[in-house]
N, C-alpha and C positions, 0 to 999 in steps of 0.2 A: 174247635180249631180245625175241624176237618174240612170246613168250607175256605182255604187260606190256602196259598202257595204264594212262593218268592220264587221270579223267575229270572234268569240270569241272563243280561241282556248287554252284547259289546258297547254299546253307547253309554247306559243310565246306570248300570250295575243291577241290583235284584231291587227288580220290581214287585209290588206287594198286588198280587190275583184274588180277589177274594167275591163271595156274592154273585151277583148277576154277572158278571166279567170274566171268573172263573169258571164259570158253566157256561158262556158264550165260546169259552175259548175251547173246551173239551167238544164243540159241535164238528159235526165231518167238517161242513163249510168253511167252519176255520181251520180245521188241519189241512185239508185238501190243499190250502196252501203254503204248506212246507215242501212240498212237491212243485212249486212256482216259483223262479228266480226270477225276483226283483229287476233286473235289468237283465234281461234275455240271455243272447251271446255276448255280452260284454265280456263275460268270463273269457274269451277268446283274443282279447286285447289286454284284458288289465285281469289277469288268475285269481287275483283276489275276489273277486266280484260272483260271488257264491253263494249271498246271504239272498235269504227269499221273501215272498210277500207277507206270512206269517211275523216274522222278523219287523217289519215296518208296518204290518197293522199295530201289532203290541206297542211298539215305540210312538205310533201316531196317537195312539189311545194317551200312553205314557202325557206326553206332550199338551194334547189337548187338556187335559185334566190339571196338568200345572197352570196354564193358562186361565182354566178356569178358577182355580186360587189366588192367581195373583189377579184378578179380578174381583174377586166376594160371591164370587156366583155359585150354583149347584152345579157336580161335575156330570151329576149322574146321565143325564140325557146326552149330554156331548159329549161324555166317555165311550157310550155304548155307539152310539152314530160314528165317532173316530173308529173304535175297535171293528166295526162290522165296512168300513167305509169301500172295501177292495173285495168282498168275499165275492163279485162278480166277476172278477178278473178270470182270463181264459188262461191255457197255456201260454208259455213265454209272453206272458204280461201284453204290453201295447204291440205284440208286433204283428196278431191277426187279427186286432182290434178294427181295422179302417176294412176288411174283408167281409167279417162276423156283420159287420152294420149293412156292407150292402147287400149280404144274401140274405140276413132278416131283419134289417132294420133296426136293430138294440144292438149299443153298446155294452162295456160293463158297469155304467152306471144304471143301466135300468133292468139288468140282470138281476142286480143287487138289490136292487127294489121289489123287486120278484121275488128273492130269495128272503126277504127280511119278511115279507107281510104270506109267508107263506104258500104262495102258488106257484113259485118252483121247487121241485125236489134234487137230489141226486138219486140218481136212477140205481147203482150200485151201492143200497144201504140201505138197510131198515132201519128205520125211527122207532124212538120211543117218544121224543120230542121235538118239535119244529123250533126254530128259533122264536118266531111267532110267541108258539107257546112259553117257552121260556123268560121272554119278556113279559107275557103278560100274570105269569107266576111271581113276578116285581111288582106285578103293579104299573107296568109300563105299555102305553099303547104303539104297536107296531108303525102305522100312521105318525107319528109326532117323530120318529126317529129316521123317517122316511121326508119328512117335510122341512127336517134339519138336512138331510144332504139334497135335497132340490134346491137348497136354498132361499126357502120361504120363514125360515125364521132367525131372521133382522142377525146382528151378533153372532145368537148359537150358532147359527151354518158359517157364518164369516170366517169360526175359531177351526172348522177344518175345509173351509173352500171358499175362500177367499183372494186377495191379491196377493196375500201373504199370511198363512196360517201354519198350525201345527202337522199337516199335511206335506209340505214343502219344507216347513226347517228339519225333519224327521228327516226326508227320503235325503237332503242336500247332503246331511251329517253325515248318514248312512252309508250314503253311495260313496262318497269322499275317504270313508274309514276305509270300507273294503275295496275300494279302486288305490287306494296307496295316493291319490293326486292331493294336489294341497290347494285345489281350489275352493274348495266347496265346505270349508270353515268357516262358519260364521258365530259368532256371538250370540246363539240363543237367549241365554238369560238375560241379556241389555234389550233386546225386543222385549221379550216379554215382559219386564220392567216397566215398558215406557207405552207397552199396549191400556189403553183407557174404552170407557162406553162412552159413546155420546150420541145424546138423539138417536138411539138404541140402533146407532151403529159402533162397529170395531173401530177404532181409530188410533192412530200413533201421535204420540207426543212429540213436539219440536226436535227436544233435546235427544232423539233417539234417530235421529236422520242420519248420522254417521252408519248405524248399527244396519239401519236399510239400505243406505249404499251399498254395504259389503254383504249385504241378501244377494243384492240386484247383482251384482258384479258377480259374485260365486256360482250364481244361477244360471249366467247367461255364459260364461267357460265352463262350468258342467255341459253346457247342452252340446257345446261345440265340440267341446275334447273328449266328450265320453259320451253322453246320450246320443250324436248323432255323429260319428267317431266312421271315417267311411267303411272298413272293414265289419264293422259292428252291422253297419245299416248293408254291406254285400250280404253279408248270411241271412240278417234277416228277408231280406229280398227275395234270396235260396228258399228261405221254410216257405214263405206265402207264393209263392210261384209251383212249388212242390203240390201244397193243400188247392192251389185255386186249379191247377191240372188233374186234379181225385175226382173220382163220382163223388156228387156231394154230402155232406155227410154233419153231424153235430158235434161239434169240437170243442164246444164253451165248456162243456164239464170235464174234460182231460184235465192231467198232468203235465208237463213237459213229456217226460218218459211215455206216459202214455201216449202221446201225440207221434213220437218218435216211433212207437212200435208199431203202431196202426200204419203210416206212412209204409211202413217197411213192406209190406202188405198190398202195395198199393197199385203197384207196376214199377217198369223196370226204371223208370224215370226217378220219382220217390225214392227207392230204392237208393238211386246212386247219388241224390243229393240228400239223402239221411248219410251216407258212409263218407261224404265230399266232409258234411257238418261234423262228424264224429271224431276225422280224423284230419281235420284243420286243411282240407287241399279245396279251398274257398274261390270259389270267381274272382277275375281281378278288374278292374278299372280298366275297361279298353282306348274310350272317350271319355272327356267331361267337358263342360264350359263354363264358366260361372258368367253372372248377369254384364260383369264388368268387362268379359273377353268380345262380347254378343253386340254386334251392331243394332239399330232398330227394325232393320226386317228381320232378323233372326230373333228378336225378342216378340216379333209380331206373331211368328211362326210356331214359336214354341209356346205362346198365351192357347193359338187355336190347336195344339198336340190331343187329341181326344184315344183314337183309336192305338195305343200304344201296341197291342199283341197283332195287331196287323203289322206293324214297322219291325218290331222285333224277329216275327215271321217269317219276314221278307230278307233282314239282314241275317239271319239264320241261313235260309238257304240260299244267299252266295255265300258261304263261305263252308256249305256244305255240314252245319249244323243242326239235330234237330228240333223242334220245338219246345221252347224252355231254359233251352243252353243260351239265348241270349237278352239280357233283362234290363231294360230301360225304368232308369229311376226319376222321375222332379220331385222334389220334396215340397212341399204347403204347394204347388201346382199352382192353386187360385190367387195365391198374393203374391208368386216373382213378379210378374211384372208393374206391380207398387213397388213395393220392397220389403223384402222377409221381414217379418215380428217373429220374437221369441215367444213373448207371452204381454200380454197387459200389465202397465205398468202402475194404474191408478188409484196407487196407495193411497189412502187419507192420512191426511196429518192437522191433529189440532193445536191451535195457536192464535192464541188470544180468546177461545171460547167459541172460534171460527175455524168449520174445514176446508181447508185446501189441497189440493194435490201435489204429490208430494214435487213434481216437474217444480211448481212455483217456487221452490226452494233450490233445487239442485238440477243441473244441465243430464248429471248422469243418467235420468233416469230416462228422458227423451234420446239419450245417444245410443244406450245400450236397445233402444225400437228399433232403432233405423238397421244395428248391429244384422249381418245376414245370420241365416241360420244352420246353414250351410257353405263348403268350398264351393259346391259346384249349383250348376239352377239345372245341369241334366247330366247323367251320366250312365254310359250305358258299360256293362260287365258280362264277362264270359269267363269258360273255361282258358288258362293262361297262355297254352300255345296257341291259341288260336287272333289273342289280341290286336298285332298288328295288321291280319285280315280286317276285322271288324270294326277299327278304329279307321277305317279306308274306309267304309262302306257305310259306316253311321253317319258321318260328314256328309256324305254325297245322297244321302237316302233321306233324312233329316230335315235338313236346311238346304238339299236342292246345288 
């Protein structure tokens, strides 16, 4: 019985740990992220929003594993690929994600892949076992667990990275419980229900189109009202502005805190947007435009915006600010001027023993595409008295 633990989880109640799963979960790799909030500073907007990636590995695991029962299938391979699926994640989750990639090229999916098949370590910890090794004490080859989140195998990868898998109905649940919003409720068990194999893909059954509607719709008002929430995305702006001003340095294996401390450390800049972030006195919205305010030469102008820390530079110093203090955002930058996508929408659905997508049934799924993903297509932030300067000087500097 010593290999066994029930873990008490706000969503699913106690979950049963046992075997290879409870020794995945006792790895640094997986605790390191109990020190990772799930959704960064949201906590900033919505208090509740505390709960961390360790939290939603276990629940993804949780999840994918149901999915694979109500299928007929073994859970064991796509239990452990769910449970291991984020152990790449860096500090505060996606929000040095797009930084991390261009100063080395990997995201934290391929961290993860590093970390699973053994060739990264954590630098602060002595092993006795690699995860690696721990898999392969199952009987499990690191490789097959790696080839499920690339997405090379049909189904098992669909069931956590897919158009709709146990990856997304976890984080929807999750984020929705501890943000207090009541968007992001959906009908898990009626998916999974009406989840089927076919032609050894995942596919959704007719009769379960209602249940995806209210995925698609909960998903796409999370992103707006919480993931990409403007005050959420100013701080964040704040941390990556702070670390991309640092000597450079490796951050993928911090904590939150730890990232926080090191910044401290950093200069006097760091410094004063760690104590800005600590004690909520956040940059505000000086400008914004969204695509619909924008005529066609100023949507032409901002397709070609490359050199951003030149223009930021430049409206820093008329208004006598200095470097940093003033932070120009586009959001997805490559697609405003198509028109923002949330995510892909190309659920399958079988019907009559034929897949179709799920658009061929319901208009919602092609409306919630075209849905922007943001208020604004650019918005530039500062410290607060200084606003109505730089809201003068972004226009005229800008868009000419």
């Amino acid at each position: 019985m010593e290999n066994l633990k029930y873990i008490r989880d706000s969503l699913y109640g106690n979950i049963k740990v046992e075997g290879v799963f409870l020794e995945l979960m006792e790895t640094p790799e997986l605790q390191r992220l109990h020190g990772i909030k799930q959704l960064g500073f949201t906590y900033l907007v919505y208090p509740g929003a505390n709960h961390t990636r360790l939290e939603h590995s276990l629940g993804t695991c949780y999840i994918a594993r149901k999915i694979c029962k109500a299928l007929g299938i073994d859970d064991l391979l796509v239990g452990v690929a769910a449970l291991l699926h984020d152990v790449g994640h860096g500090p505060f989750s996606h929000t040095l994600e797009y930084l991390m990639h261009m100063r080395t090229g990997k995201d934290h999916v391929e961290i993860t892949k590093e970390i699973i098949n053994g060739q990264r370590l954590l630098q602060d910890y002595e092993y006795e076992k690699t995860i690696k090794d721990i898999l392969e004490d199952y009987g499990i080859n690191a490789n097959e667990i790696i080839d499920i989140l690339e997405g090379k195998k049909g189904y098992l990868s669909e069931i956590i990275h897919g158009a709709l898998d146990a990856d997304q109905i976890d984080y929807l649940m999750r984020d929705a419980y501890y943000t207090g919003v009541a968007y992001g409720i959906i009908d898990s068990d009626r998916l999974i229900q009406t989840m089927k194999i076919f032609n050894n893909e995942l596919v959704f059954e007719r009769k379960g189109i209602s249940a995806l509607e209210s995925m698609l719709v909960a998903r796409a008002l999370m992103y707006s009202s919480v993931y990409l929430h403007k005050t959420v995305r100013i701080a964040e702006l704040m941390l990556i502005k702070a670390v991309e001003l640092s000597p450079p340095f490796d951050f993928s294996q911090l904590t939150d805190c730890e990232l926080i401390e090191k910044l401290k450390g950093m200069g006097e800049y760091q410094k004063d947007i760690v104590s800005r972030l600590k004690y909520r006195k956040l940059f505000k919205k000086a400008f914004a435009k969204s695509l619909e305010e924008m005529n066609e030469e100023e949507k032409a102008i901002l397709a070609e915006l490359n050199e951003l820390k030149e223009i930021e530079n430049e409206i820093a110093e008329k208004v006598g600010l200095r470097e940093g203090y003033v932070i120009i955002d586009i959001p997805g930058k490559d697609i405003l001027l198509s028109e923002p996508r949330i995510k892909k929408v190309d659920i399958k659905v079988l019907d009559n023993n034929e897949i179709k997508p799920l658009s061929h049934f319901t208009p919602l799924a092609n409306a919630l595409q075209m849905r922007g993903i943001t208020e604004w297509a650019i918005m530039v932030c500062c410290p607060e008295k200084y606003r109505k300067e730089v809201a003068k000087y972004a226009q005229k500097i800008i868009f000419g």
